[in-house]
N, CA, C and O atoms as a printed pandas DataFrame, in Angstrom:
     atom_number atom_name residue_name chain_id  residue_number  x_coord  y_coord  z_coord
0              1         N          UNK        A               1    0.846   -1.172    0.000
1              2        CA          UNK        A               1    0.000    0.000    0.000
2              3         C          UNK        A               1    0.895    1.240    0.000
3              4         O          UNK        A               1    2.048    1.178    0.427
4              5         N          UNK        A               2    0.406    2.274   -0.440
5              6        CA          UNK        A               2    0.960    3.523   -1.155
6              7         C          UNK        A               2    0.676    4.504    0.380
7              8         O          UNK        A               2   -0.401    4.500    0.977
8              9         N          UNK        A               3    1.992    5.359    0.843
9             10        CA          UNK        A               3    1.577    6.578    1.444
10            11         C          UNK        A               3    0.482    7.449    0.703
11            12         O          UNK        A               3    0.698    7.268   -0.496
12            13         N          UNK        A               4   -0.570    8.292    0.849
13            14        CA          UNK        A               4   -1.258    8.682    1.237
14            15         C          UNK        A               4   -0.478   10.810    1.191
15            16         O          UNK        A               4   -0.779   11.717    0.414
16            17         N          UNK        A               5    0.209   10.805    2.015
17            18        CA          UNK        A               5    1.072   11.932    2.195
18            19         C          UNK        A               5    2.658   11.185    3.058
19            20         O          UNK        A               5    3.041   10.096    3.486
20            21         N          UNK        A               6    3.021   12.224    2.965
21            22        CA          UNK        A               6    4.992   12.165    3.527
22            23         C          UNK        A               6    5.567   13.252    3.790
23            24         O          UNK        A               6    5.797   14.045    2.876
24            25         N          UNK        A               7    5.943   13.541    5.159
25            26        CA          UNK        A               7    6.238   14.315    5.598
26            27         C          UNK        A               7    7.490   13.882    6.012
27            28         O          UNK        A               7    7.487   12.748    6.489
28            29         N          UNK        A               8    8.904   14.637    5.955
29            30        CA          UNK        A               8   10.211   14.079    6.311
30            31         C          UNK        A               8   10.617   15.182    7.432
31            32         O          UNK        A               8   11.485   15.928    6.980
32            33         N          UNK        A               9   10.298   15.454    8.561
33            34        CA          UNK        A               9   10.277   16.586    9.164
34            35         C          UNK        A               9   11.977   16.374    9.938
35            36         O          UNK        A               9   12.494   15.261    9.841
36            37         N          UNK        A              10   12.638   17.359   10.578
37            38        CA          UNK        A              10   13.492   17.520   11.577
38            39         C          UNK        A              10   13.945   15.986   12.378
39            40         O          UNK        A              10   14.948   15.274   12.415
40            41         N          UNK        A              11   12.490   15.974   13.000
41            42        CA          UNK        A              11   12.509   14.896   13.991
42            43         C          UNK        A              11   11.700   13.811   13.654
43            44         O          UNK        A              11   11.128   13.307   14.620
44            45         N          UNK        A              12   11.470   13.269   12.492
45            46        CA          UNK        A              12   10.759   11.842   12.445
46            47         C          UNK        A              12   10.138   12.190   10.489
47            48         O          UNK        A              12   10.084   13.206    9.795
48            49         N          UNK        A              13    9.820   10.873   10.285
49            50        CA          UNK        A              13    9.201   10.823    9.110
50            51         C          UNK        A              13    8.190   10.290    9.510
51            52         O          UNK        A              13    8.275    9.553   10.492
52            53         N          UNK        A              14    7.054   10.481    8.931
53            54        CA          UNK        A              14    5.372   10.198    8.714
54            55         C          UNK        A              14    5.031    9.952    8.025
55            56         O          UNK        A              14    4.874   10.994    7.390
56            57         N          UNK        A              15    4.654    9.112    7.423
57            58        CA          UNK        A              15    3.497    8.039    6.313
58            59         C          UNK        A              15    2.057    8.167    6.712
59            60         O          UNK        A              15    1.625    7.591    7.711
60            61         N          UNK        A              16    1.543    8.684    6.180
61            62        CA          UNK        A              16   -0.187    8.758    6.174
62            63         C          UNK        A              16   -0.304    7.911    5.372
63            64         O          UNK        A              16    0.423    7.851    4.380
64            65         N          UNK        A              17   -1.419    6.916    5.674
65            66        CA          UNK        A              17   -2.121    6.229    4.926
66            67         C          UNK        A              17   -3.696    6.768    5.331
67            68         O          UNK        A              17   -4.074    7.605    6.150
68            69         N          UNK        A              18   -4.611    5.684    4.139
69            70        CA          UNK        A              18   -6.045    6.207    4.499
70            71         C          UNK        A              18   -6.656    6.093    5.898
71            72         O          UNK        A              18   -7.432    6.894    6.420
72            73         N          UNK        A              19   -6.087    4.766    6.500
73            74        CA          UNK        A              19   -6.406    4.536    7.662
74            75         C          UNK        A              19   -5.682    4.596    8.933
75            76         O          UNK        A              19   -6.208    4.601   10.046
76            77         N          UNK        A              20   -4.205    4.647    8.626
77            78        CA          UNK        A              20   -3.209    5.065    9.868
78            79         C          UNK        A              20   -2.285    5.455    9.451
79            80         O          UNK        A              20   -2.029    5.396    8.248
80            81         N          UNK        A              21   -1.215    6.168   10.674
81            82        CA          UNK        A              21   -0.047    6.835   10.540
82            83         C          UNK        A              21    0.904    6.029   10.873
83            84         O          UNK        A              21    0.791    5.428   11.941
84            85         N          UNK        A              22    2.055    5.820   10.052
85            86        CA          UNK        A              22    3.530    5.435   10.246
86            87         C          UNK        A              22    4.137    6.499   11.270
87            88         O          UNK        A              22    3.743    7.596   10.875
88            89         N          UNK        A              23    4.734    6.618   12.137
89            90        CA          UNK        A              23    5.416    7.746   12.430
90            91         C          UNK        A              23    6.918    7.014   13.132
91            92         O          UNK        A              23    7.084    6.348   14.154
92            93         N          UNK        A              24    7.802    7.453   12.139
93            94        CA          UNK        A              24    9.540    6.758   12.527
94            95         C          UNK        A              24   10.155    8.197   13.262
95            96         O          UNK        A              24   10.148    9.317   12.751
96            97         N          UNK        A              25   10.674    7.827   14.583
97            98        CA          UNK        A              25   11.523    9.285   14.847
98            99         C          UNK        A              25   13.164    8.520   14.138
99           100         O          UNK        A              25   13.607    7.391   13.928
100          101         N          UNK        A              26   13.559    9.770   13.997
101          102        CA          UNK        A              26   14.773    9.926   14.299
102          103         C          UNK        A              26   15.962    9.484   15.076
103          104         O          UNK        A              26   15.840    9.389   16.297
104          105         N          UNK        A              27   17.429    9.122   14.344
105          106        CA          UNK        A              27   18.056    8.360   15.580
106          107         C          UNK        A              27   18.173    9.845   16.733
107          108         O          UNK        A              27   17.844   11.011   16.514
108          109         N          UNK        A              28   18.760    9.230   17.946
109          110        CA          UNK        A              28   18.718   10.022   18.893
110          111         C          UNK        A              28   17.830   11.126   19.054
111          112         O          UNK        A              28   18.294   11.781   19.987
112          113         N          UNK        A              29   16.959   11.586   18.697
113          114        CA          UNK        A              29   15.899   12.840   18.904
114          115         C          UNK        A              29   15.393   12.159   20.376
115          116         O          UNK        A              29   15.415   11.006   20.806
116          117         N          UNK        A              30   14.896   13.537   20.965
117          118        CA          UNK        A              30   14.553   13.648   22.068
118          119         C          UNK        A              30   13.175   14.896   21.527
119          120         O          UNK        A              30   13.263   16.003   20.996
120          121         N          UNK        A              31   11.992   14.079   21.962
121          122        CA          UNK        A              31   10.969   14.718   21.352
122          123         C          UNK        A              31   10.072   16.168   22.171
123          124         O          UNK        A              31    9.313   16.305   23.130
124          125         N          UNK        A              32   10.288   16.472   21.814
125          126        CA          UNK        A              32    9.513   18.155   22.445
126          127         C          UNK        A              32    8.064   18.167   22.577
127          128         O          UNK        A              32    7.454   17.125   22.342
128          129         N          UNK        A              33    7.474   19.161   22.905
129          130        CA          UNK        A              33    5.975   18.760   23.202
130          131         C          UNK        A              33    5.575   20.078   21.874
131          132         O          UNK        A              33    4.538   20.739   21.924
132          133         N          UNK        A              34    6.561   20.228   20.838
133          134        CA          UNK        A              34    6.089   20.847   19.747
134          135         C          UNK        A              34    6.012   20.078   18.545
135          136         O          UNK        A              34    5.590   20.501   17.468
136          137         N          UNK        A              35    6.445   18.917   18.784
137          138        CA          UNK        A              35    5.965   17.680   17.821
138          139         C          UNK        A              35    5.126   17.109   18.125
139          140         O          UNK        A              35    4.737   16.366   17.223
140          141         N          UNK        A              36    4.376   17.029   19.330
141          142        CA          UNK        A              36    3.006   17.065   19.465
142          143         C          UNK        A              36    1.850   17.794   19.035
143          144         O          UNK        A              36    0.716   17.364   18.824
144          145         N          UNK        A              37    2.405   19.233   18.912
145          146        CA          UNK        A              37    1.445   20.161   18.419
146          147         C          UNK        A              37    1.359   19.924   17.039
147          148         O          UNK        A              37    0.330   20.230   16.437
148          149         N          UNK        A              38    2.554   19.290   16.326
149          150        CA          UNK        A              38    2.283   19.084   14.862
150          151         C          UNK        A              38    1.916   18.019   14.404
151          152         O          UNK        A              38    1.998   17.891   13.182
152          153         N          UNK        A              39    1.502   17.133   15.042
153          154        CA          UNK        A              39    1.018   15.723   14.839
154          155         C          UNK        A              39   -0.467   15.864   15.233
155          156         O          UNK        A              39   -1.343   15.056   14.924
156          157         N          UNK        A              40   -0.695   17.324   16.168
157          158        CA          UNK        A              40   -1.958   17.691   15.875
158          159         C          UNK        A              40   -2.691   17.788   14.936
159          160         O          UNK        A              40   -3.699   17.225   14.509
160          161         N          UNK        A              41   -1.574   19.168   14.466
161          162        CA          UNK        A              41   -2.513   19.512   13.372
162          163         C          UNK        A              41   -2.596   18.440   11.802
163          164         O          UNK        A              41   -3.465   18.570   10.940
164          165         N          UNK        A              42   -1.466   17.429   11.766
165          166        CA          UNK        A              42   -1.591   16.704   10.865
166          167         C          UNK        A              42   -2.364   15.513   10.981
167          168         O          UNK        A              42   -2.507   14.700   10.068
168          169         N          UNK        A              43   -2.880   15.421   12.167
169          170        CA          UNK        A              43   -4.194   14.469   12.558
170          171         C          UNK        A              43   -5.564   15.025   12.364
171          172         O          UNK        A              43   -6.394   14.404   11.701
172          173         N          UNK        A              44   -5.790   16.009   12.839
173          174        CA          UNK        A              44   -6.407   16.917   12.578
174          175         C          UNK        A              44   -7.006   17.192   10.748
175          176         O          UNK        A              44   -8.150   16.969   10.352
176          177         N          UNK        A              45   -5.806   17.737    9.879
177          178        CA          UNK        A              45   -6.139   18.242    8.798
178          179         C          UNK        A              45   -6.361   16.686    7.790
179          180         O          UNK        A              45   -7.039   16.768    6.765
180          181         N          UNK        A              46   -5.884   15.657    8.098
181          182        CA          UNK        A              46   -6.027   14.756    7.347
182          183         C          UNK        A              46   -7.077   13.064    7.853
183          184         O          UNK        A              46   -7.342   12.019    7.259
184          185         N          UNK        A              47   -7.321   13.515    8.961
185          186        CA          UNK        A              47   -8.430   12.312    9.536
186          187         C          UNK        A              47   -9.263   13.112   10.591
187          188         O          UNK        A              47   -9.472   12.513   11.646
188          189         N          UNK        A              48   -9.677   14.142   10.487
189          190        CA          UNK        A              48  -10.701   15.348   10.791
190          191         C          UNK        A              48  -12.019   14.210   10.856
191          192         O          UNK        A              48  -12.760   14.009    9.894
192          193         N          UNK        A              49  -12.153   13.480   12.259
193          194        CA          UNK        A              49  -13.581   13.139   12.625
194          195         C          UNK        A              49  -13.614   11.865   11.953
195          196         O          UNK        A              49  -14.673   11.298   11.684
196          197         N          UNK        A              50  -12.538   11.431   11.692
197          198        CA          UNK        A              50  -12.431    9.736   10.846
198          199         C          UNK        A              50  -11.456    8.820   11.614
199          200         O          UNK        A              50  -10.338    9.315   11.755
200          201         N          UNK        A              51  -11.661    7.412   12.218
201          202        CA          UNK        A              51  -10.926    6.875   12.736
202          203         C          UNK        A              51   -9.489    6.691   12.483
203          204         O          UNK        A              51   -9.390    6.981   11.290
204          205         N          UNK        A              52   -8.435    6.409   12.866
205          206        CA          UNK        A              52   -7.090    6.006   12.620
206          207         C          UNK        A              52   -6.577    5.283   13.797
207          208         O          UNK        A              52   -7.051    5.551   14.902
208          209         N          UNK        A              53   -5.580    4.322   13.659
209          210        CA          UNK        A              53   -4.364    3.644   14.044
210          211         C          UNK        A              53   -3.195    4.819   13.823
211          212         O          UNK        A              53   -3.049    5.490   12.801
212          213         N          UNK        A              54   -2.496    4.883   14.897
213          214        CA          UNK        A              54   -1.283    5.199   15.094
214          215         C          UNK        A              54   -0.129    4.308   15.430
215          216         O          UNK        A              54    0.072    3.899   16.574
216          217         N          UNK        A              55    0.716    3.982   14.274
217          218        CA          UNK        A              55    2.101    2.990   14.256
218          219         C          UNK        A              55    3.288    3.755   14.715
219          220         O          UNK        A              55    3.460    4.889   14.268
220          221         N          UNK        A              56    4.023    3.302   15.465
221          222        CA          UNK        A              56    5.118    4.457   16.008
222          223         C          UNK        A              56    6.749    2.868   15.320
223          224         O          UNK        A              56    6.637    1.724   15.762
224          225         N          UNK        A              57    7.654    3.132   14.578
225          226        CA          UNK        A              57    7.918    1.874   14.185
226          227         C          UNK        A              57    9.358    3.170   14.731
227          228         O          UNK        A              57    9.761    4.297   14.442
228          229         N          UNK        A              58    9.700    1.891   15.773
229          230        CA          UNK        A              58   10.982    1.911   16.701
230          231         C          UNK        A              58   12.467    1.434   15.716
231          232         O          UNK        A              58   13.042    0.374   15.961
232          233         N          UNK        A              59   12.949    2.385   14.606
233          234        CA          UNK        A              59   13.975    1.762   14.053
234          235         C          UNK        A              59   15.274    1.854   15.062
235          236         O          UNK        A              59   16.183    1.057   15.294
236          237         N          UNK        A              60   14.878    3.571   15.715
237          238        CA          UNK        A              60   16.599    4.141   16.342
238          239         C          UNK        A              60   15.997    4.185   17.538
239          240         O          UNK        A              60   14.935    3.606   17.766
240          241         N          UNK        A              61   16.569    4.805   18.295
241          242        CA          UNK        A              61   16.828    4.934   19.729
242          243         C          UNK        A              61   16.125    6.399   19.830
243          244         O          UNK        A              61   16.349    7.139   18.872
244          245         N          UNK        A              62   15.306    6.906   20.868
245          246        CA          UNK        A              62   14.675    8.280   20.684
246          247         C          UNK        A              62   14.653    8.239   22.438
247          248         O          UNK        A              62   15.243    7.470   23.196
248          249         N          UNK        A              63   13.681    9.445   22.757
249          250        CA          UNK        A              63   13.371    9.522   23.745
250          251         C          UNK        A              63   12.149   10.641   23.891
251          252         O          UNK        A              63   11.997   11.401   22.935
252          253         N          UNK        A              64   11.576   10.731   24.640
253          254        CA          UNK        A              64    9.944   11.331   24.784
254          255         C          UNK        A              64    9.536   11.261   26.668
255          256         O          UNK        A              64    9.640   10.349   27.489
256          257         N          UNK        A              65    9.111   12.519   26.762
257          258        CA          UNK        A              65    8.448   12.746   28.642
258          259         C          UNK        A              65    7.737   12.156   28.462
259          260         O          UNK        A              65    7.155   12.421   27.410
260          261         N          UNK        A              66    7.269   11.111   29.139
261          262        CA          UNK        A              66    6.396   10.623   29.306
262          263         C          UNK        A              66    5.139   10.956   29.260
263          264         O          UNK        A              66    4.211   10.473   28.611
264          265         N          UNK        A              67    5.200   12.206   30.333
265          266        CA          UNK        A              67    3.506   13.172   30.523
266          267         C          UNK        A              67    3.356   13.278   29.283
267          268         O          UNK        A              67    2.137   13.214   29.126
268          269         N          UNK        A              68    3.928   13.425   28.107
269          270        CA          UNK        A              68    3.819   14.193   26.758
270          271         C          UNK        A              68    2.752   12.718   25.909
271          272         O          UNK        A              68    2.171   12.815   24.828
272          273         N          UNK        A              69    2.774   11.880   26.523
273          274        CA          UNK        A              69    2.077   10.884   26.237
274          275         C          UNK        A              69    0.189   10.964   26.463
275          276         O          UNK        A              69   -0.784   10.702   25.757
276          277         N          UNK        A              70    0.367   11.370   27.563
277          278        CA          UNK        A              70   -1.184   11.999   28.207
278          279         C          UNK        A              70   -2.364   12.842   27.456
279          280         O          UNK        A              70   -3.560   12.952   27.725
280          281         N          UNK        A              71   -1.408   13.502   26.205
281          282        CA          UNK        A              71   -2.249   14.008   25.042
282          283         C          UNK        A              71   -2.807   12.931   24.412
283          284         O          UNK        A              71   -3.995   12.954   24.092
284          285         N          UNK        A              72   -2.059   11.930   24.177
285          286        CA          UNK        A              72   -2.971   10.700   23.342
286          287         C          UNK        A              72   -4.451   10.710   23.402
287          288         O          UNK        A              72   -5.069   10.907   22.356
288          289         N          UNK        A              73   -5.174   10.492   24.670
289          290        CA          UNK        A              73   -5.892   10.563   25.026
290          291         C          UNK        A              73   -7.064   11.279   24.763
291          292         O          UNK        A              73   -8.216   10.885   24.580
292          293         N          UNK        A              74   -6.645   12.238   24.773
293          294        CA          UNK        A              74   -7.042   13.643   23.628
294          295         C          UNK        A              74   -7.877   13.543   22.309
295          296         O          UNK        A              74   -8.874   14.219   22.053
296          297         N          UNK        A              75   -7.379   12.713   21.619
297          298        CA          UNK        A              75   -7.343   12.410   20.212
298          299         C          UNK        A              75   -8.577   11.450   20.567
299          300         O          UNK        A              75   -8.332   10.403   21.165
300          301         N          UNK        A              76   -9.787   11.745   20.246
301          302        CA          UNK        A              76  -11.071   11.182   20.198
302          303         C          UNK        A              76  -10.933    9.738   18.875
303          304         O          UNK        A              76  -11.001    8.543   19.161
304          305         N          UNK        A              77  -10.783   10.170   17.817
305          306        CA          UNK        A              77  -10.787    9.555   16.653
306          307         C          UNK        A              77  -10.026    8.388   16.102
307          308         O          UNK        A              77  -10.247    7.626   15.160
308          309         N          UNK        A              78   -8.410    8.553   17.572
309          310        CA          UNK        A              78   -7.752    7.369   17.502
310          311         C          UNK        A              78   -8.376    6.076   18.127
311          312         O          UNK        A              78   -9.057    5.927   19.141
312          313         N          UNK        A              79   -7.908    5.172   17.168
313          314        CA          UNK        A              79   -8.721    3.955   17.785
314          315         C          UNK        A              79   -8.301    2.857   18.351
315          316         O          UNK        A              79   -9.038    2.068   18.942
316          317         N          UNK        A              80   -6.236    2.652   18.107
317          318        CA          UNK        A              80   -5.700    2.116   18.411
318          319         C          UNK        A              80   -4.416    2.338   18.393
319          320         O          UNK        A              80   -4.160    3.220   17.573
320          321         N          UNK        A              81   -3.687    2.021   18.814
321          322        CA          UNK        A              81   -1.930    2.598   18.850
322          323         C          UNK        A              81   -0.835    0.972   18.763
323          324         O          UNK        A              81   -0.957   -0.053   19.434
324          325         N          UNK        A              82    0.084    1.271   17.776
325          326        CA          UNK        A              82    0.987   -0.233   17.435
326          327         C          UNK        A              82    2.248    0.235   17.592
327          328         O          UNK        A              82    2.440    1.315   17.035
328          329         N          UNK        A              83    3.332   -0.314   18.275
329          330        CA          UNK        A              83    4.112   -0.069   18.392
330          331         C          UNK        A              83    5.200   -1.176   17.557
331          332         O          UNK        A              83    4.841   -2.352   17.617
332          333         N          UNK        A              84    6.233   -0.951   16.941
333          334        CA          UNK        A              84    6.877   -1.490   16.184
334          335         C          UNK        A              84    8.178   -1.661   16.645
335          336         O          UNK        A              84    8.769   -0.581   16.631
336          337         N          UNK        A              85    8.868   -2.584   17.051
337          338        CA          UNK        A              85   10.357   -2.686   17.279
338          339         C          UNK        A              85   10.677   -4.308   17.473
339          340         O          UNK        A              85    9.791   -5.074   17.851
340          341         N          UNK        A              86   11.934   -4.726   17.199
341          342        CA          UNK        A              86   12.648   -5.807   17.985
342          343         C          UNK        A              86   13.292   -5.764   19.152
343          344         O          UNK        A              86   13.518   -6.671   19.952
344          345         N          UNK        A              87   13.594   -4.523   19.182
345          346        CA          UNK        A              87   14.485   -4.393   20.561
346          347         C          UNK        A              87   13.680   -5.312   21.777
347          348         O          UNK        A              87   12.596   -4.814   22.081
348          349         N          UNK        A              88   14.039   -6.588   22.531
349          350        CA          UNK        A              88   13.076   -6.591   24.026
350          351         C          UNK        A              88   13.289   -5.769   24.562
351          352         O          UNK        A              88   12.225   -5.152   24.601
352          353         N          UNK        A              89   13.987   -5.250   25.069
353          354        CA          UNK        A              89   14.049   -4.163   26.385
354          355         C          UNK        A              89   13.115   -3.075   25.763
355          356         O          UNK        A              89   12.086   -3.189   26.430
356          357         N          UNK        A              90   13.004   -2.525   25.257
357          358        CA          UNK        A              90   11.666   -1.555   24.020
358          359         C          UNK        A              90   10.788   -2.202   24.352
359          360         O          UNK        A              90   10.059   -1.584   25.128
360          361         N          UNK        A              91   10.339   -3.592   24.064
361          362        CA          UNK        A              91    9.267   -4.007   23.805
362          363         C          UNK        A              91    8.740   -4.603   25.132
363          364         O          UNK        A              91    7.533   -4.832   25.211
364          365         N          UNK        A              92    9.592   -4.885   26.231
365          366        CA          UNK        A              92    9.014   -4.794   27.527
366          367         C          UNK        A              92    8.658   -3.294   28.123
367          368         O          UNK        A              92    7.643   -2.993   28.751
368          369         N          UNK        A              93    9.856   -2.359   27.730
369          370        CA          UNK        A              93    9.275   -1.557   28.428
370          371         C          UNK        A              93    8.626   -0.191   27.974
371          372         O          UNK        A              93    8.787    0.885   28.549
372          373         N          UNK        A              94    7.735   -0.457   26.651
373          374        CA          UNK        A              94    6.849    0.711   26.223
374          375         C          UNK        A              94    5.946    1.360   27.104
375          376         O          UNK        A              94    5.267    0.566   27.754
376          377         N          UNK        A              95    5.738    2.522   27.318
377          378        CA          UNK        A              95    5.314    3.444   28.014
378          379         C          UNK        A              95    3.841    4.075   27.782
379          380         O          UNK        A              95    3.118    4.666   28.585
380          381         N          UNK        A              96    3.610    3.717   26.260
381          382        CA          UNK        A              96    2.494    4.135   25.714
382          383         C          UNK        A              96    1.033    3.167   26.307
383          384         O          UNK        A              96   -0.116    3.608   26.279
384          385         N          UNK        A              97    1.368    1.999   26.743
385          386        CA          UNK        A              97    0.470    1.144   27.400
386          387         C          UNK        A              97   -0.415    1.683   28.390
387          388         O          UNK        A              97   -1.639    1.635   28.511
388          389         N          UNK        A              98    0.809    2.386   29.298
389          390        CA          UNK        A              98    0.187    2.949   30.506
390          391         C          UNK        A              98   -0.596    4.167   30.485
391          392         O          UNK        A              98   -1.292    4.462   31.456
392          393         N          UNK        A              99   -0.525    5.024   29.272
393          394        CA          UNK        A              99   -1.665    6.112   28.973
394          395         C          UNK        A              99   -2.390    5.955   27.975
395          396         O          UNK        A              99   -2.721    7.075   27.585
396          397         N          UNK        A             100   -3.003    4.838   27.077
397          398        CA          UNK        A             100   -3.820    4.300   26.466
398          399         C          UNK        A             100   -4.613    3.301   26.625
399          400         O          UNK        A             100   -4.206    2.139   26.662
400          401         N          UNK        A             101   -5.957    3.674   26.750
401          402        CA          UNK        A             101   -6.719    2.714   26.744
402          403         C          UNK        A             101   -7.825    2.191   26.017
403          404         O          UNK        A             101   -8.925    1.745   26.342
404          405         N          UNK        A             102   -7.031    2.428   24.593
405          406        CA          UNK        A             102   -7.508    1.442   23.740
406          407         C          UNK        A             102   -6.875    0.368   23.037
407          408         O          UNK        A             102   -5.814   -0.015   23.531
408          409         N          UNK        A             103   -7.314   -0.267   21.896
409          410        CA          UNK        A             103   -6.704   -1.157   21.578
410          411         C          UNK        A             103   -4.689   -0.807   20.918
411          412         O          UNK        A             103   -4.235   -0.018   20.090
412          413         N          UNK        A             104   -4.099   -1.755   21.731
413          414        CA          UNK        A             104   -2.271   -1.441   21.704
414          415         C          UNK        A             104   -2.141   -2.796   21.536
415          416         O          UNK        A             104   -2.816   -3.746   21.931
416          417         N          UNK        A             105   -1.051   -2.698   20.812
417          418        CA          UNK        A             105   -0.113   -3.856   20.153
418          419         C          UNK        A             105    1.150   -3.900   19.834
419          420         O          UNK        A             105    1.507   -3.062   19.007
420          421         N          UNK        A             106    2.327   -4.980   20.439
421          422        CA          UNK        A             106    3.248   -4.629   20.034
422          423         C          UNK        A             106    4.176   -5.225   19.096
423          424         O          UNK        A             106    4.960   -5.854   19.806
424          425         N          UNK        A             107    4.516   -5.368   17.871
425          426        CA          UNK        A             107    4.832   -6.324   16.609
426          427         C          UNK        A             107    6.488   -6.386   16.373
427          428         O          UNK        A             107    7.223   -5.607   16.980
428          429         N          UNK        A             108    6.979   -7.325   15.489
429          430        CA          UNK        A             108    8.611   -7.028   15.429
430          431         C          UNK        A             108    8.554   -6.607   14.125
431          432         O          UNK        A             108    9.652   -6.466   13.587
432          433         N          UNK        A             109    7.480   -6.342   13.398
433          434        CA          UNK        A             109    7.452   -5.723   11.798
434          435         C          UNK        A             109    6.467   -4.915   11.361
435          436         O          UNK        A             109    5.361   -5.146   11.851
436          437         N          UNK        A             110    6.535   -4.160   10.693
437          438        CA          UNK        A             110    5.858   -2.795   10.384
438          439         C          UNK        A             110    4.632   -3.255    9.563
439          440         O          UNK        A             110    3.637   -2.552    9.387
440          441         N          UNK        A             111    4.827   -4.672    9.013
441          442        CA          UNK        A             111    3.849   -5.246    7.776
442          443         C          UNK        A             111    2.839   -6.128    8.681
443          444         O          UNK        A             111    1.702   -6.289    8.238
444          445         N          UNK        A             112    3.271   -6.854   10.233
445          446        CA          UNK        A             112    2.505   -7.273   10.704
446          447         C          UNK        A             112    1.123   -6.076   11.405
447          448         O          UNK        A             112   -0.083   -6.305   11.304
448          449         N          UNK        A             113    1.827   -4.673   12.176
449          450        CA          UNK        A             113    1.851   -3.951   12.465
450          451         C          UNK        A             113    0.480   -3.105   11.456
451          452         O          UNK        A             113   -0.566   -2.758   12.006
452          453         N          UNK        A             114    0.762   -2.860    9.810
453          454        CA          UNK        A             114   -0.456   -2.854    9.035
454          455         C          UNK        A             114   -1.626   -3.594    9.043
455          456         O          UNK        A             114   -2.792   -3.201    9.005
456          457         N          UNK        A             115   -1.132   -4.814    9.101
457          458        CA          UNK        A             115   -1.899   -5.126    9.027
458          459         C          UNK        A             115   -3.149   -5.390    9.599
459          460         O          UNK        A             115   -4.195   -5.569    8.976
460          461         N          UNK        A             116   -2.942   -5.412   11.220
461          462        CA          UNK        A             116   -3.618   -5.646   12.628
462          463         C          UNK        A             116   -4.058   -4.310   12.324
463          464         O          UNK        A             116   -5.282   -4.179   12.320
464          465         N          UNK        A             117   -3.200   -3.023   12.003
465          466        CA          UNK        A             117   -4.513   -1.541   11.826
466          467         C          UNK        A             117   -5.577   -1.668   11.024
467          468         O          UNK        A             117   -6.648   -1.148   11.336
468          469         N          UNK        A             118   -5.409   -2.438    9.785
469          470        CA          UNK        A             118   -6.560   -2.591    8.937
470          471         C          UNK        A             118   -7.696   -3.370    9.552
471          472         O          UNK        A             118   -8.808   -2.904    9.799
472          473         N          UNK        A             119   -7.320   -4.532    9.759
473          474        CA          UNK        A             119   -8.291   -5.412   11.050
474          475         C          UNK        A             119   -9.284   -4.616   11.612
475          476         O          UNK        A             119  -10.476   -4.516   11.321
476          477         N          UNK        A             120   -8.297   -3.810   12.855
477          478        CA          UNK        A             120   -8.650   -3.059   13.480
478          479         C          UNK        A             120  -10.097   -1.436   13.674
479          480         O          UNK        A             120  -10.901   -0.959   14.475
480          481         N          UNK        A             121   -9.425   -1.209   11.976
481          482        CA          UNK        A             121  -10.135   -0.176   11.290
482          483         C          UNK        A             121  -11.375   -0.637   11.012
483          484         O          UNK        A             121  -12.409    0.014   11.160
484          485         N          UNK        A             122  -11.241   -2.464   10.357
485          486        CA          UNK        A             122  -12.661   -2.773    9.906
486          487         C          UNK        A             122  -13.410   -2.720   10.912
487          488         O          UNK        A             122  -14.520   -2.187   10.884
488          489         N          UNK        A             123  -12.854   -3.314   12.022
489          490        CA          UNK        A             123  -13.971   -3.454   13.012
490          491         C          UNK        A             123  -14.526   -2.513   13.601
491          492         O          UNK        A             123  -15.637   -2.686   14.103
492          493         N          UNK        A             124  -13.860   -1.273   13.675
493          494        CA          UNK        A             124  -14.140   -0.143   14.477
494          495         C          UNK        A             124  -15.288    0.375   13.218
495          496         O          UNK        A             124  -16.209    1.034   13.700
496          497         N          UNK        A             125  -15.360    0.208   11.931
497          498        CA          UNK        A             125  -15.968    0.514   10.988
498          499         C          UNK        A             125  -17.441    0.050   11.196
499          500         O          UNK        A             125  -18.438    0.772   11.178
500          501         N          UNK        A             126  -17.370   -1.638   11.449
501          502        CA          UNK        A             126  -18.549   -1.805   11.101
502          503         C          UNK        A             126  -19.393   -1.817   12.516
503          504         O          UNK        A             126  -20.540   -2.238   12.668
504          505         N          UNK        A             127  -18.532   -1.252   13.500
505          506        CA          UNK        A             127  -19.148   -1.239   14.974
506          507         C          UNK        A             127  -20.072    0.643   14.256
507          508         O          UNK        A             127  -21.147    0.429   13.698
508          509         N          UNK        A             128  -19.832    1.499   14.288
509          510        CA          UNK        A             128  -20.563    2.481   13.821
510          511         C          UNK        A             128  -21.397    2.304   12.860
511          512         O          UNK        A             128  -22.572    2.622   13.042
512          513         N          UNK        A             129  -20.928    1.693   11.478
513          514        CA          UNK        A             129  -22.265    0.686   10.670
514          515         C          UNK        A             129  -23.517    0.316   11.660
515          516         O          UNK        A             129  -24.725    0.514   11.532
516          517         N          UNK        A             130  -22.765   -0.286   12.673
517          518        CA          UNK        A             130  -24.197   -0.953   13.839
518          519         C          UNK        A             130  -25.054   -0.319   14.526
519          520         O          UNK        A             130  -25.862   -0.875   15.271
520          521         N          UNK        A             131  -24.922    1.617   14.250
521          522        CA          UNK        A             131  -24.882    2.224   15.175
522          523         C          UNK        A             131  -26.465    3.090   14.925
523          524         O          UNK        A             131  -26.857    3.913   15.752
């Protein structure tokens, strides 16, 4: 499947697709709470009141406040969050678990990772179909 849009910003690259976001940081970046504000507005301008999956695919080493996580929450329209890495120590100790409470997953490939969003999307789809 084809990005959608691509954004190669400072601190991370982003893949929009129709139904979720890729988002790769950067090696070593240490993330600000102004890449939050722009993941706003690019959530915002491109899934405005439409469900999405958010994929965060762990290639490098980054770092992020935690509290800065607590916005997730925020985001009405997200429906699930996937986290992508091999690292174990990453994959025991993701952080995003503990301020999300919806559907989270954590994969060793970006293609398994799609695919569980699409799943995901249908179902959240045809649960409003029901509605």
């Amino acid at each position: 499947m084809k990005a959608v849009r691509y954004y190669n910003l400072d601190i991370s690259e982003i893949f929009l697709f129709d139904n979720y976001i890729i988002d790769q940081i950067k090696e070593g970046v240490h993330v600000e709470p102004y890449f939050n504000d722009l993941m706003q507005n690019i959530i915002h301008k491109y899934y405005y009141n439409k469900p999405f999956v958010y994929i965060t695919n762990r290639v490098f080493s980054d770092s992020i406040n935690p509290s800065d996580y607590t916005e997730i929450k925020g985001i009405n329209n997200l429906i699930a969050f996937a986290v992508v890495t091999t690292d174990k120590i990453v994959n025991k100790n993701t952080k995003e678990k503990h301020f999300f409470n919806k559907a989270y997953k954590i994969f060793n490939t970006i293609d398994e990772a799609m695919f569980w969003s699409d799943d995901i999307f249908l179902i959240k789809q045809a649960e409003i179909n029901r509605c």
